[in-house]
gemmi code that builds the backbone of each chain (N, CA, C; Angstrom):
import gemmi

chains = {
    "A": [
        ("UNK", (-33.198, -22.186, -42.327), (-32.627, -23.030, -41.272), (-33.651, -23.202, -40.147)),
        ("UNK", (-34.069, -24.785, -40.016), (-35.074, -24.844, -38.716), (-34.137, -24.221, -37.588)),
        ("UNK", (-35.184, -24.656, -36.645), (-34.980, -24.207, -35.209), (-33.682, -25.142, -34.794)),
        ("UNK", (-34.076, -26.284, -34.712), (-33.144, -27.153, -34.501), (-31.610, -27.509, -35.246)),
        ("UNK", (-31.564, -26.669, -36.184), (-30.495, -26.668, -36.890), (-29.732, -25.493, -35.920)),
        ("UNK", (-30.218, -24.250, -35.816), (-29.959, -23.209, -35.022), (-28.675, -23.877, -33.973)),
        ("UNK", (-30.011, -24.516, -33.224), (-29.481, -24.978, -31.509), (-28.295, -26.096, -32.192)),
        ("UNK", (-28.256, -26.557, -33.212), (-27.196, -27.654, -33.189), (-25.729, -26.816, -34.102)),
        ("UNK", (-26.136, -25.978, -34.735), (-24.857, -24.891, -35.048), (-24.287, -24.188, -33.732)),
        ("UNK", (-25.247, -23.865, -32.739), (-24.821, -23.095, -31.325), (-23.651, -24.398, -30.864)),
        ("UNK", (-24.094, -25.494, -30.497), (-23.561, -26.224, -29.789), (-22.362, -26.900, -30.807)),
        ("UNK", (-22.259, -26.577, -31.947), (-20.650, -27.009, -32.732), (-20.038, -26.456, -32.488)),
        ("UNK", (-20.253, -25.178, -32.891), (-19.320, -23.686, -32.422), (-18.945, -23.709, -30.610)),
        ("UNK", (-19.991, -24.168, -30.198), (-19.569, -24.174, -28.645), (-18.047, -25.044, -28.567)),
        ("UNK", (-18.862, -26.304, -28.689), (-17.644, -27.596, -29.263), (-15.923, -27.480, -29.735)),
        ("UNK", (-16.861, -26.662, -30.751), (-15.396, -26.231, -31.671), (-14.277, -25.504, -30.788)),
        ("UNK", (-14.688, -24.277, -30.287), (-14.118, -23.218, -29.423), (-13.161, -24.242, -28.024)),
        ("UNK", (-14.259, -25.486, -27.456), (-13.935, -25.769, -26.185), (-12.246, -26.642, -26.684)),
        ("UNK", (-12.848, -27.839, -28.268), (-11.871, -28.165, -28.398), (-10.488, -27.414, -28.535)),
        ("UNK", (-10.746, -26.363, -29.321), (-9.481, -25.417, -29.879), (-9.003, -24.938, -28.289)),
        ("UNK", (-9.461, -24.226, -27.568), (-8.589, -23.905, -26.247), (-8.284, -25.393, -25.989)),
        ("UNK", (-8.601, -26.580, -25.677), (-7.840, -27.551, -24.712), (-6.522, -27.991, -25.893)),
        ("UNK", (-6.643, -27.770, -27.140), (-5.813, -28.388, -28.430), (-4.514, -27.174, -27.741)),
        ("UNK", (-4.899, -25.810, -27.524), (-4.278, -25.170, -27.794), (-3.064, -25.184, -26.538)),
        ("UNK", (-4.240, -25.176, -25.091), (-3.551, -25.539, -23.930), (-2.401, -27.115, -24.027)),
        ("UNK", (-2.809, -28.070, -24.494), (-1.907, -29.238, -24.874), (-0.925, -28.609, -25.341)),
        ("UNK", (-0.785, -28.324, -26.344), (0.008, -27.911, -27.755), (0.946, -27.220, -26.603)),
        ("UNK", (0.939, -25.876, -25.693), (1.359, -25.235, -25.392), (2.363, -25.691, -24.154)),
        ("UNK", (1.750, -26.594, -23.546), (2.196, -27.310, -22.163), (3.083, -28.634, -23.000)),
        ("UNK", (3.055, -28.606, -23.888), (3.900, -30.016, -24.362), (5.203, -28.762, -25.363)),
        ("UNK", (5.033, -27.776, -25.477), (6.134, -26.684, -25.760), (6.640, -26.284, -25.067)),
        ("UNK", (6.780, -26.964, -23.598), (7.052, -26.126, -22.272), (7.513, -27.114, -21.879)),
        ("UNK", (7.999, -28.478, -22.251), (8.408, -28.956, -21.692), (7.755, -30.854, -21.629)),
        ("UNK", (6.655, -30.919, -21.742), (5.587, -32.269, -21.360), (4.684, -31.276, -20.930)),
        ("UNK", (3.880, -33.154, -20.465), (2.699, -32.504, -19.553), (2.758, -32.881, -18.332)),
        ("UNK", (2.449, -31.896, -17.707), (2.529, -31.985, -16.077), (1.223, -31.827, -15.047)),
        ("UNK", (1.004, -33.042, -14.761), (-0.234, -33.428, -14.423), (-1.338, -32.605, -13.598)),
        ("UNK", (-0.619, -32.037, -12.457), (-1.438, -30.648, -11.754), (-2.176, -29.877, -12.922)),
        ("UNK", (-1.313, -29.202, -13.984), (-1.839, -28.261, -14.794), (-3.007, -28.913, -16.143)),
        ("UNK", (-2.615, -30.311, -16.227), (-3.505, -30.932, -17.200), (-4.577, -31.731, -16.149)),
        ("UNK", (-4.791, -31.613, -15.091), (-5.816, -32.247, -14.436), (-7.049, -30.895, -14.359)),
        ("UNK", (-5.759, -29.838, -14.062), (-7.148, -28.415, -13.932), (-7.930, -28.169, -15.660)),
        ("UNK", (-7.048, -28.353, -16.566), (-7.632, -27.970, -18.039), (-8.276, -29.035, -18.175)),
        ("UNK", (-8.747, -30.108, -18.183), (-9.617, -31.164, -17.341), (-10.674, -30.871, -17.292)),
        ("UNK", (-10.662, -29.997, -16.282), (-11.614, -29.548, -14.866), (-12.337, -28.436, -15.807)),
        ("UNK", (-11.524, -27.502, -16.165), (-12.020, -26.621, -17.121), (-12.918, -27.173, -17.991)),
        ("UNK", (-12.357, -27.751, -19.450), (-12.659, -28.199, -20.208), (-13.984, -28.887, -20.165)),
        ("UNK", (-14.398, -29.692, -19.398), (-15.580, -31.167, -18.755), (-16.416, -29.251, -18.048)),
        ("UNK", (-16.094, -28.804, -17.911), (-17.533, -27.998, -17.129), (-17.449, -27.198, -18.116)),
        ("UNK", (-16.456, -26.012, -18.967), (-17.495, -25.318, -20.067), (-17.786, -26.213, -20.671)),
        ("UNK", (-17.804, -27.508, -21.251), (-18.518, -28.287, -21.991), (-19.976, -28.114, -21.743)),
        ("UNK", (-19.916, -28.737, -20.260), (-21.571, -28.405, -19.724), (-22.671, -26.820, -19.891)),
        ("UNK", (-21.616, -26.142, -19.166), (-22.107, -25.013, -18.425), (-22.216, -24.231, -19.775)),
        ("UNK", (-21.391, -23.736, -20.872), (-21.344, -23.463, -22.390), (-22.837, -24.141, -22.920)),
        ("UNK", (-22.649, -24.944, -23.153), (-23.492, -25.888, -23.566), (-24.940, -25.286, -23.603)),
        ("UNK", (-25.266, -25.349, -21.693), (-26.449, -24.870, -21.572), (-26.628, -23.683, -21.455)),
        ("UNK", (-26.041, -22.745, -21.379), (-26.132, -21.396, -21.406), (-26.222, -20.914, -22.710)),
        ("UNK", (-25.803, -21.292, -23.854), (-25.589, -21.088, -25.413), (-27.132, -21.474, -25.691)),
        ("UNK", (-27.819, -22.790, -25.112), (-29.234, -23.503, -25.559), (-30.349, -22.277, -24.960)),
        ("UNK", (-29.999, -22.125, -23.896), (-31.335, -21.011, -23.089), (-30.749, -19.705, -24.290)),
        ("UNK", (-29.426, -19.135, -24.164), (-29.403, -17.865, -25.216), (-29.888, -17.716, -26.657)),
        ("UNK", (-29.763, -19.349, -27.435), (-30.346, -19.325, -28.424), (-32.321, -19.475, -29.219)),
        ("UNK", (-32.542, -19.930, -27.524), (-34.257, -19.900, -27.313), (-34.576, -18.394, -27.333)),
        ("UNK", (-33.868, -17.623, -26.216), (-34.336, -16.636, -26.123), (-34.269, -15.420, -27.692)),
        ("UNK", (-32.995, -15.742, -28.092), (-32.865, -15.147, -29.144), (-33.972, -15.049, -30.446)),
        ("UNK", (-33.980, -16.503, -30.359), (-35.220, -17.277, -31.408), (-36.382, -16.629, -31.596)),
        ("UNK", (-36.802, -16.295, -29.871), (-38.224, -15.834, -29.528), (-38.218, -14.560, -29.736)),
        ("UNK", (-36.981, -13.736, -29.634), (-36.953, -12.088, -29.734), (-37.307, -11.882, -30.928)),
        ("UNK", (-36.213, -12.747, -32.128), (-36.423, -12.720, -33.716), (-37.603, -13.046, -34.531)),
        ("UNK", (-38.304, -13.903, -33.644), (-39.360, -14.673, -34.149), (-40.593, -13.174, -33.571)),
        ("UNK", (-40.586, -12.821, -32.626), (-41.786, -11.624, -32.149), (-41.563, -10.233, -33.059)),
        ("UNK", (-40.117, -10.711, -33.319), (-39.777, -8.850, -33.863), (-40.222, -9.214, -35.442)),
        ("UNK", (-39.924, -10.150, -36.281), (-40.837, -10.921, -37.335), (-41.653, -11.034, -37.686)),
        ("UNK", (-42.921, -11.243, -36.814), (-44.358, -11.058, -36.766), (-45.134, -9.977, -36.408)),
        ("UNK", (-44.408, -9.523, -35.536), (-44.577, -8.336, -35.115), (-45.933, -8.918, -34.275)),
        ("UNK", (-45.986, -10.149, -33.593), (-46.854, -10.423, -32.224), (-45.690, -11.496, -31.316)),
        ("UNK", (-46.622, -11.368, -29.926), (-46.244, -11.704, -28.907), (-46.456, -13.770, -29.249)),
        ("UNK", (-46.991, -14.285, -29.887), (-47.371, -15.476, -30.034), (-46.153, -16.048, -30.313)),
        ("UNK", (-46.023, -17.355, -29.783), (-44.711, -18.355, -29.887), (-44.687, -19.148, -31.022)),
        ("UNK", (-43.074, -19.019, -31.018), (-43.071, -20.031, -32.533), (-43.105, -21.072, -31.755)),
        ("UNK", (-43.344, -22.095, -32.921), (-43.990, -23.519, -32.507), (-41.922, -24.197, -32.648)),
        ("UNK", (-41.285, -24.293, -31.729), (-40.293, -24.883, -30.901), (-40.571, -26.683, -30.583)),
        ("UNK", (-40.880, -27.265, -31.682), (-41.147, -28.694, -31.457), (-40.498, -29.547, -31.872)),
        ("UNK", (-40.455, -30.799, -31.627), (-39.217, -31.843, -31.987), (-40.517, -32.939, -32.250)),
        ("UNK", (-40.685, -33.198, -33.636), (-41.142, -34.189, -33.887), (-40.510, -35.430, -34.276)),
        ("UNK", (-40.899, -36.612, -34.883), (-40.295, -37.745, -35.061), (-39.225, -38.177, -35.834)),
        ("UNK", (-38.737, -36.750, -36.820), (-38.067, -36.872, -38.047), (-36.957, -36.414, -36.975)),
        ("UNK", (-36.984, -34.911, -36.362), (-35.696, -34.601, -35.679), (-35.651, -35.389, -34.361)),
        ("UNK", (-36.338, -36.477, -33.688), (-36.046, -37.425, -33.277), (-34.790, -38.339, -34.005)),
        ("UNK", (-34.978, -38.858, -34.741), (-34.565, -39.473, -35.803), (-33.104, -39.478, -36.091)),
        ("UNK", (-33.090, -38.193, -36.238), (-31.864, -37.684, -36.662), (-31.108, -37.200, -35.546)),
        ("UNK", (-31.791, -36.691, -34.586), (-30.591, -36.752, -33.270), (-29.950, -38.038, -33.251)),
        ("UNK", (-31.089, -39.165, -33.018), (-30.602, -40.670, -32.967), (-29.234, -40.895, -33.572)),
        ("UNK", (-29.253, -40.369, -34.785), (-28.421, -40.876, -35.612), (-27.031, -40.048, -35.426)),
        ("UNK", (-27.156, -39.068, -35.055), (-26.446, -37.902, -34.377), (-25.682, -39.062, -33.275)),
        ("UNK", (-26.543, -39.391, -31.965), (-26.203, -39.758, -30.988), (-24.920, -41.068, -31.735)),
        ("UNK", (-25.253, -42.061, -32.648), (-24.674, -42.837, -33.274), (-23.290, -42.930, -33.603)),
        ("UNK", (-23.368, -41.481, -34.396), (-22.276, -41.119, -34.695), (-21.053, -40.821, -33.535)),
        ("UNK", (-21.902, -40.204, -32.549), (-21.051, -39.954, -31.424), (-20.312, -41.094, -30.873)),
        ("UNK", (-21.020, -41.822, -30.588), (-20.516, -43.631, -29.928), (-19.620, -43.784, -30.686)),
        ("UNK", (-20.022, -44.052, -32.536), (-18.595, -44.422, -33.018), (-17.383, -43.886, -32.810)),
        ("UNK", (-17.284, -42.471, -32.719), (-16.529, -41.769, -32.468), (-15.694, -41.661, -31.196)),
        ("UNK", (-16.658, -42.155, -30.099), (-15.500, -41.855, -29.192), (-15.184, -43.498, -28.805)),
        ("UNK", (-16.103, -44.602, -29.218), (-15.210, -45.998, -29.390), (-14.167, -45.731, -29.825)),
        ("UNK", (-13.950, -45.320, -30.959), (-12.992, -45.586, -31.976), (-11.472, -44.607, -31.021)),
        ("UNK", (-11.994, -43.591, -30.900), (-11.482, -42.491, -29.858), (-10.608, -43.339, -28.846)),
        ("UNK", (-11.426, -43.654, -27.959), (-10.818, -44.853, -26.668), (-9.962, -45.697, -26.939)),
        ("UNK", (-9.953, -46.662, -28.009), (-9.148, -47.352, -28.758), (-8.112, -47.132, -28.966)),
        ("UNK", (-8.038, -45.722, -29.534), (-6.783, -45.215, -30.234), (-5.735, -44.554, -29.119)),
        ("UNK", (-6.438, -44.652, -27.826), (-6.209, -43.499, -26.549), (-5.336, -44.483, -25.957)),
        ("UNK", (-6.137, -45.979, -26.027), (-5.275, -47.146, -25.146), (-4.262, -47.997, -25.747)),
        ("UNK", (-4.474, -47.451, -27.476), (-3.270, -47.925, -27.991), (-1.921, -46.996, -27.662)),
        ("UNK", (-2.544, -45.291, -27.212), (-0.905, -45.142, -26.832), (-0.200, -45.611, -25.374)),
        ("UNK", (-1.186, -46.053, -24.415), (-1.100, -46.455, -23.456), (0.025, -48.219, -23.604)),
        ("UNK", (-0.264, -48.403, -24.905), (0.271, -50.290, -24.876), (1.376, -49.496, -25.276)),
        ("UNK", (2.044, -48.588, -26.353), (3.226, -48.159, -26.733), (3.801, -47.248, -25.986)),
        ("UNK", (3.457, -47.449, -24.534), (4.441, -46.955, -23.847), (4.328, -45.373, -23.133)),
        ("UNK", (3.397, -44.789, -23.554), (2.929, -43.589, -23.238), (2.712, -43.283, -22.171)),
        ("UNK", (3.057, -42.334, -21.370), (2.133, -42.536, -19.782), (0.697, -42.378, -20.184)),
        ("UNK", (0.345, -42.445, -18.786), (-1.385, -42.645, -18.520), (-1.572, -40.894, -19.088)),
        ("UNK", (-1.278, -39.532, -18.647), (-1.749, -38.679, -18.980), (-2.177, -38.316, -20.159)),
        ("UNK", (-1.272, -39.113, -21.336), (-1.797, -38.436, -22.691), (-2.623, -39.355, -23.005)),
        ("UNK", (-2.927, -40.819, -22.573), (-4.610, -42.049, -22.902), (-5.659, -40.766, -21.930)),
        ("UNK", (-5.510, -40.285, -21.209), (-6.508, -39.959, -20.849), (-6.888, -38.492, -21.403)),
        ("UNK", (-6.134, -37.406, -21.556), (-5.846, -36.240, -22.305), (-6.250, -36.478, -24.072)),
        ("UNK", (-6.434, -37.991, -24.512), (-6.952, -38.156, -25.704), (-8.536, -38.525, -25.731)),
        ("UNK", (-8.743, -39.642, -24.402), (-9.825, -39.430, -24.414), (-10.539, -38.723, -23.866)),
        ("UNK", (-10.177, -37.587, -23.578), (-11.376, -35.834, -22.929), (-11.492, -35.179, -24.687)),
        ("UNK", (-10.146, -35.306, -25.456), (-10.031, -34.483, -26.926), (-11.681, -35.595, -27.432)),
        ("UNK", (-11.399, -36.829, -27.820), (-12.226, -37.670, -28.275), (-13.779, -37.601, -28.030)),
        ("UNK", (-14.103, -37.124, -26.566), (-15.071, -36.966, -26.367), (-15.443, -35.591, -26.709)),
        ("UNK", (-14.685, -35.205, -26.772), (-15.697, -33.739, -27.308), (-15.386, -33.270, -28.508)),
        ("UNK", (-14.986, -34.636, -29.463), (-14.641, -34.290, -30.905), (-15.623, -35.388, -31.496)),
        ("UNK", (-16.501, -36.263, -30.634), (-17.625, -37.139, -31.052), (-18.825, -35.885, -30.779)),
        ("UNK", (-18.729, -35.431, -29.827), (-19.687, -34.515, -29.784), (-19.864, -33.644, -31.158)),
        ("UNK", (-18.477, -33.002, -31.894), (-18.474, -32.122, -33.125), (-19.266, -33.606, -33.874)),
        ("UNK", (-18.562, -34.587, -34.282), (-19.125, -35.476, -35.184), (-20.256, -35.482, -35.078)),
        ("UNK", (-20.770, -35.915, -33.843), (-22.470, -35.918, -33.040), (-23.424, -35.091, -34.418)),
        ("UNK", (-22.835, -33.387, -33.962), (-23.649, -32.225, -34.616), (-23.415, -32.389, -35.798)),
        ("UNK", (-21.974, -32.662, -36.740), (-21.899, -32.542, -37.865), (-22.628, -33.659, -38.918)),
        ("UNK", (-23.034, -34.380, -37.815), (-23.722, -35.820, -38.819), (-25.082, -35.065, -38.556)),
        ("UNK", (-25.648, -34.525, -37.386), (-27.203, -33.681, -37.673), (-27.310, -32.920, -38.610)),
        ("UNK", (-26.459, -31.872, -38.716), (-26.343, -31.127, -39.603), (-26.885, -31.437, -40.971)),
        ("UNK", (-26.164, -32.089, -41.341), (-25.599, -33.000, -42.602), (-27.050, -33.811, -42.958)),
        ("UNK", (-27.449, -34.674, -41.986), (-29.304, -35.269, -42.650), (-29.979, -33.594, -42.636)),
        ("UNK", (-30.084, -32.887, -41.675), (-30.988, -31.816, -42.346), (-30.763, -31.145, -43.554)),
        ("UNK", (-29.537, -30.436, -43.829), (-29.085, -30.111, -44.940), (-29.903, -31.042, -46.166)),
        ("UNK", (-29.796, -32.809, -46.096), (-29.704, -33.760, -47.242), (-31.076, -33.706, -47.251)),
        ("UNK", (-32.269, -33.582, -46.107), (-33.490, -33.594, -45.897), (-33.958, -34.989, -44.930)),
        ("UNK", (-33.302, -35.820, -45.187), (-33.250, -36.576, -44.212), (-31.989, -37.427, -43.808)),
    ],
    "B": [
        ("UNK", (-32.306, -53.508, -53.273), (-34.033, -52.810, -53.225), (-33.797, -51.346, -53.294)),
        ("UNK", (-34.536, -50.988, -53.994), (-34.901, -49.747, -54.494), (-34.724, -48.755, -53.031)),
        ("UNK", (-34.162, -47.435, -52.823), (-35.022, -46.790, -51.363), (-35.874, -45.547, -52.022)),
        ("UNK", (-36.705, -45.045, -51.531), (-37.482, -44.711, -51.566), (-38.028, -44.817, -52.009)),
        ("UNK", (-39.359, -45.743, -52.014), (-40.480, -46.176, -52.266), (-41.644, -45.655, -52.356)),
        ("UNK", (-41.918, -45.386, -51.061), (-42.784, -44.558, -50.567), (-43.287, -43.266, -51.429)),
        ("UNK", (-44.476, -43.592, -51.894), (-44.429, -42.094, -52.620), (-45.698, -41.506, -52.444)),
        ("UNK", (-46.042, -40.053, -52.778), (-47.203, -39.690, -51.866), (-47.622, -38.332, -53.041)),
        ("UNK", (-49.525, -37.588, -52.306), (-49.724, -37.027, -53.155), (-50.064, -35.824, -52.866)),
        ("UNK", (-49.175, -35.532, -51.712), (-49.230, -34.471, -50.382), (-49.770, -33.204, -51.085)),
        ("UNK", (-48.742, -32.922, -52.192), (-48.573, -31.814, -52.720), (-50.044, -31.288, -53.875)),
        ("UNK", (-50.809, -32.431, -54.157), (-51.793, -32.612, -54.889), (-52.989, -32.097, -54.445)),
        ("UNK", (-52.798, -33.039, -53.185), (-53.713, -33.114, -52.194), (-54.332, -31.355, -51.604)),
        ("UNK", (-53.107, -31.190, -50.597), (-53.221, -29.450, -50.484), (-53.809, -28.777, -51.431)),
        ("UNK", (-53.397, -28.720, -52.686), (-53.636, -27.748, -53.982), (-55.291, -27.838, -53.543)),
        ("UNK", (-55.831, -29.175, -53.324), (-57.328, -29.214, -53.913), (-57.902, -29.380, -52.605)),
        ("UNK", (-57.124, -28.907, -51.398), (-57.751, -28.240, -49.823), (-57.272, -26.848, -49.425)),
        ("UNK", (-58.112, -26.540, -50.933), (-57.601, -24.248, -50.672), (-56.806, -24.039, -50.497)),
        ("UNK", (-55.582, -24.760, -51.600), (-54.161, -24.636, -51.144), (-53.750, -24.225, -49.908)),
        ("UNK", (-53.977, -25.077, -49.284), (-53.164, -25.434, -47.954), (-52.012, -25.308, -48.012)),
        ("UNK", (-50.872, -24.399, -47.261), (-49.725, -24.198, -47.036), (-49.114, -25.524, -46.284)),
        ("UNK", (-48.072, -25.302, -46.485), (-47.026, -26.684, -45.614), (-47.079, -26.399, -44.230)),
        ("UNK", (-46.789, -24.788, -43.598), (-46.908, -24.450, -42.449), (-48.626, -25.205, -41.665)),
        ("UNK", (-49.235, -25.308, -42.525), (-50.874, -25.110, -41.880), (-50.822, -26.751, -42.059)),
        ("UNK", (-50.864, -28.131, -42.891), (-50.323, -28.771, -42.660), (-49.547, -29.563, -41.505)),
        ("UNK", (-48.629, -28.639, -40.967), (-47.691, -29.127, -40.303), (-48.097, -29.001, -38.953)),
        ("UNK", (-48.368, -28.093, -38.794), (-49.323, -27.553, -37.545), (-50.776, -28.919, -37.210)),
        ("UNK", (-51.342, -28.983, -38.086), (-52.607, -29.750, -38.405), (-52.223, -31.048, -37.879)),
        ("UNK", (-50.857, -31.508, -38.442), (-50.592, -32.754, -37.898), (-49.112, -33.346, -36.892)),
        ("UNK", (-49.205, -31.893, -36.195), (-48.136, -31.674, -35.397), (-46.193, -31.743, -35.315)),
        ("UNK", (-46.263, -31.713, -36.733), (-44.805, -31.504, -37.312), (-44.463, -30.384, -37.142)),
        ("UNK", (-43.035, -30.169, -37.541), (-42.444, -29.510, -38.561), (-43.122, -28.904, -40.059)),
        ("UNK", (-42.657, -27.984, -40.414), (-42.907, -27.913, -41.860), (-41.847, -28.386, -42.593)),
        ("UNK", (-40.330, -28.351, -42.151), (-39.307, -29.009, -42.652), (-39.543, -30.518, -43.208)),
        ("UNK", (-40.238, -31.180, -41.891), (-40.824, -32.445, -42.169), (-41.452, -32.726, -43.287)),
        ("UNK", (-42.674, -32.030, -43.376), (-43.716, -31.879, -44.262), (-42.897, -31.794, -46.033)),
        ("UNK", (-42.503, -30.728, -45.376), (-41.215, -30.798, -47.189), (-40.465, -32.073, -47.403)),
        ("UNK", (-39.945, -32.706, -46.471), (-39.499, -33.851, -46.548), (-40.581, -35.134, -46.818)),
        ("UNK", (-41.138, -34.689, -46.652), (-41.937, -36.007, -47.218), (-42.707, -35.710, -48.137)),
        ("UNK", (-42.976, -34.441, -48.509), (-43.287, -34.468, -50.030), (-42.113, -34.651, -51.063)),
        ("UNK", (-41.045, -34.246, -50.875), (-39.791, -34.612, -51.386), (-39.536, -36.370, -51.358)),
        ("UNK", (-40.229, -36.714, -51.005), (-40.120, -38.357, -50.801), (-38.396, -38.562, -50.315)),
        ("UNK", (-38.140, -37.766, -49.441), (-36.724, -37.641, -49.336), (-37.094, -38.270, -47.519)),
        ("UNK", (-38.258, -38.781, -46.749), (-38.263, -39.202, -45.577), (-39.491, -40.074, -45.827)),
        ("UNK", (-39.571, -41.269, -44.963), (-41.353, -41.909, -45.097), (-41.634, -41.781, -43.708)),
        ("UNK", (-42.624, -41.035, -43.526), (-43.060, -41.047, -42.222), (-44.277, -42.282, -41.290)),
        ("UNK", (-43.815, -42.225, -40.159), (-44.398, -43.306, -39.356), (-45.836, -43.771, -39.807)),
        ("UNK", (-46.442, -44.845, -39.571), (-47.426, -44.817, -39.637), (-48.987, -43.753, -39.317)),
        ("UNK", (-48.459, -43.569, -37.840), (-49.338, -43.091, -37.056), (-49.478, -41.410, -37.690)),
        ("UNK", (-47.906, -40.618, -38.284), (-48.525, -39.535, -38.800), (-48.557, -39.681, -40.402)),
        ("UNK", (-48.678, -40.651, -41.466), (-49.283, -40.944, -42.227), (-50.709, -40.584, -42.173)),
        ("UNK", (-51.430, -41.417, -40.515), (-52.494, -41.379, -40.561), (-53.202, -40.500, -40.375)),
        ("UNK", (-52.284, -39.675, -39.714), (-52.496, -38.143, -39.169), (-53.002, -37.353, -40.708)),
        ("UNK", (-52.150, -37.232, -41.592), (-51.879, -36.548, -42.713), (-53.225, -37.204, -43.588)),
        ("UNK", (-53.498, -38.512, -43.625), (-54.752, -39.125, -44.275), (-55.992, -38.329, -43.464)),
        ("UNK", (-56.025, -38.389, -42.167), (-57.364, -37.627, -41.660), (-57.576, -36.681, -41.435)),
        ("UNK", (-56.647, -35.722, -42.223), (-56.396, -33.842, -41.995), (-57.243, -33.875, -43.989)),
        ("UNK", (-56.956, -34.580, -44.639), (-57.002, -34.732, -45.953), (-58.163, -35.155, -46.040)),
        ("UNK", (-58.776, -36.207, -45.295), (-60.434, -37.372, -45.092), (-60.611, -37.857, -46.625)),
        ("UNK", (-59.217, -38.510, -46.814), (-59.254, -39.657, -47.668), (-58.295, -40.459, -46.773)),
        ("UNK", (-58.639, -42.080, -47.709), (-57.870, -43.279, -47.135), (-56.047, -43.184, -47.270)),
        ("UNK", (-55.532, -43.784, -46.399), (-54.504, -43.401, -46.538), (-53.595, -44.269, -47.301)),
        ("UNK", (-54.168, -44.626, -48.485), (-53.416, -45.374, -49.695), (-53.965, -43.927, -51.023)),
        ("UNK", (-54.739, -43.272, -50.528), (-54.753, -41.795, -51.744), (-53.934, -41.423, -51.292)),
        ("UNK", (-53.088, -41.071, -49.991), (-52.198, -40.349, -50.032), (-50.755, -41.027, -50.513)),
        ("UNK", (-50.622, -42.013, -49.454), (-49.339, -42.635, -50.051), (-49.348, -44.231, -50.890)),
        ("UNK", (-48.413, -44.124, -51.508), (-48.672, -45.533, -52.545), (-47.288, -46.093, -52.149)),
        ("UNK", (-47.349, -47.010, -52.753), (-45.851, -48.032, -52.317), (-45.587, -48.844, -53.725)),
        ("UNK", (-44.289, -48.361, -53.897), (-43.760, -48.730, -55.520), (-42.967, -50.165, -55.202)),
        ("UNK", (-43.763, -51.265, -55.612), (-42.645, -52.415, -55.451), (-42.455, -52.949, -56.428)),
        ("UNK", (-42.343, -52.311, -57.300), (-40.937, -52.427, -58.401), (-40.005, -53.533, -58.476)),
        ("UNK", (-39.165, -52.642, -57.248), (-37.897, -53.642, -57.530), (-37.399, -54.183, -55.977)),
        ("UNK", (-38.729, -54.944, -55.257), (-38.569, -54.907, -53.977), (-38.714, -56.873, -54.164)),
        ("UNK", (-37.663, -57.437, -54.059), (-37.590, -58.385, -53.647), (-38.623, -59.661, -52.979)),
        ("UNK", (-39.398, -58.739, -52.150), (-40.413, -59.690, -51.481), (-41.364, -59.733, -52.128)),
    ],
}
model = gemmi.Model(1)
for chain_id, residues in chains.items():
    chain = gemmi.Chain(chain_id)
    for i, (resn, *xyz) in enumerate(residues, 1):
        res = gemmi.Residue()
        res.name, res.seqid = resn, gemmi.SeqId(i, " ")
        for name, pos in zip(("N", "CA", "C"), xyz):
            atom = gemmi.Atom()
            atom.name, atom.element = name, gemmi.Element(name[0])
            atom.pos, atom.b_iso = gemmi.Position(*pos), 0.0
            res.add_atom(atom)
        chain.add_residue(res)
    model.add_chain(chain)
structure = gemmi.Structure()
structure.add_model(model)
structure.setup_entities()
C-alpha cells in the first residue's frame, strides 16, 4: 500500500466514523420525537469542524507515523520519498469528480424533500449527510484506481 | 478504439541497465514506484514530459521505449 493510499484509508475511516455519529445523532433525535433545531444546528456545528479538525489531525498523525515506520524499517534517519506525482494527481482528480457527482446528486435529492413538503431542517440535515458521504465516495473512487492500477 | 495502446519496454530496458530496480527508476525520474509498475503494466500512459524523462534515464529515443499500437484506432 503506497503512501497515499495510507492517507486516503485515514481520511475514509475518519469520514466513516463522522458520518455514523451524525446518522446516529439523527436517528436518535427523530426517536425522541423530530428534529429540533437548537440541537440539530449544534450536531451541525460538531459535525462541519471534526470533519476539518479530524481530518487534519489524522493527515499530520499518519505522516508522522509513516516516518517512525519507515526509520524503524531501515533502520536510518533518511526520509521516505512522500511525493505526489502526476498519476496520484490524476486520480485525486478523479476522486475530486466523484465527489461533485455525489453531492449534486445529494442536493437534488435534499430539495426534492423540500418540494414534498418537508421542513427546511431535514433539506439541509441531508445536505451536511451528502457532503460528507461524497467525501467517502471522493476516497472510495481513489482507492479503487489504485487498487485497479490506474 | 482499442485502450491501451501505449506499450513500452520499461521492463527490458532496466534488465539491460544492471537491472535497475523500479524503486531506482522512480527516483531517477521523480515518480512513484507504484507509477513505474503502472506503466510497465501498460495499465497507465504517462505524460509526455515523463516519457521523456524515462527515455533520457535509459539514453535511447523515446519510440525504443514506447511504441503505439494502432491497430484498431480509427484515425
Amino acid at each position: 500500500m503506497s503512501y497515499q493510499e495510507k492517507n486516503i484509508t485515514v481520511s475514509l475511516v475518519t469520514h466513516l466514523l463522522i458520518v455514523g455519529y451524525y446518522l446516529v445523532n439523527l436517528f436518535q433525535m427523530h426517536q425522541a420525537g423530530g428534529l429540533v433545531s437548537t440541537r440539530v444546528f449544534s450536531l451541525w456545528v460538531i459535525v462541519i469542524a471534526a470533519a476539518i479538525i479530524i481530518n487534519i489531525i489524522g493527515s499530520i498523525l499518519t505522516n508522522i507515523l509513516l516516518s517512525i515506520v519507515h526509520a524503524i524499517k531501515t533502520g536510518t534517519e533518511q526520509e521516505e520519498r512522500f511525493i505526489e506525482d502526476e498519476r496520484d494527481k490524476l486520480i485525486g482528480l478523479k476522486g475530486i469528480r466523484a465527489s461533485y457527482i455525489t453531492f449534486s446528486v445529494g442536493v437534488l435529492l435534499a430539495m426534492l424533500t423540500f418540494v414534498f413538503g418537508q421542513p427546511p431542517l431535514v433539506m439541509f440535515s441531508l445536505i451536511i449527510f451528502f457532503s460528507i458521504a461524497a467525501e467517502i465516495i471522493g476516497d472510495i473512487s481513489q482507492l479503487y484506481f489504485y487498487r485497479r492500477g490506474f | 478504439m482499442e485502450k491501451r495502446q501505449v506499450r513500452n519496454n520499461i521492463r527490458k530496458l532496466r534488465f539491460h541497465h544492471n537491472e535497475m530496480t523500479q524503486e531506482q527508476l522512480a527516483v531517477k525520474v521523480g515518480v512513484t514506484r507504484q507509477t513505474i509498475i503502472a506503466i510497465e503494466s501498460a495499465k497507465y500512459s504517462p505524460s509526455l514530459e515523463l516519457a521523456f524523462r524515462i527515455a533520457l534515464v535509459f539514453g535511447v529515443p523515446l519510440g525504443e521505449v514506447f511504441s503505439y499500437d494502432a491497430e484498431d484506432d480509427p484515425a
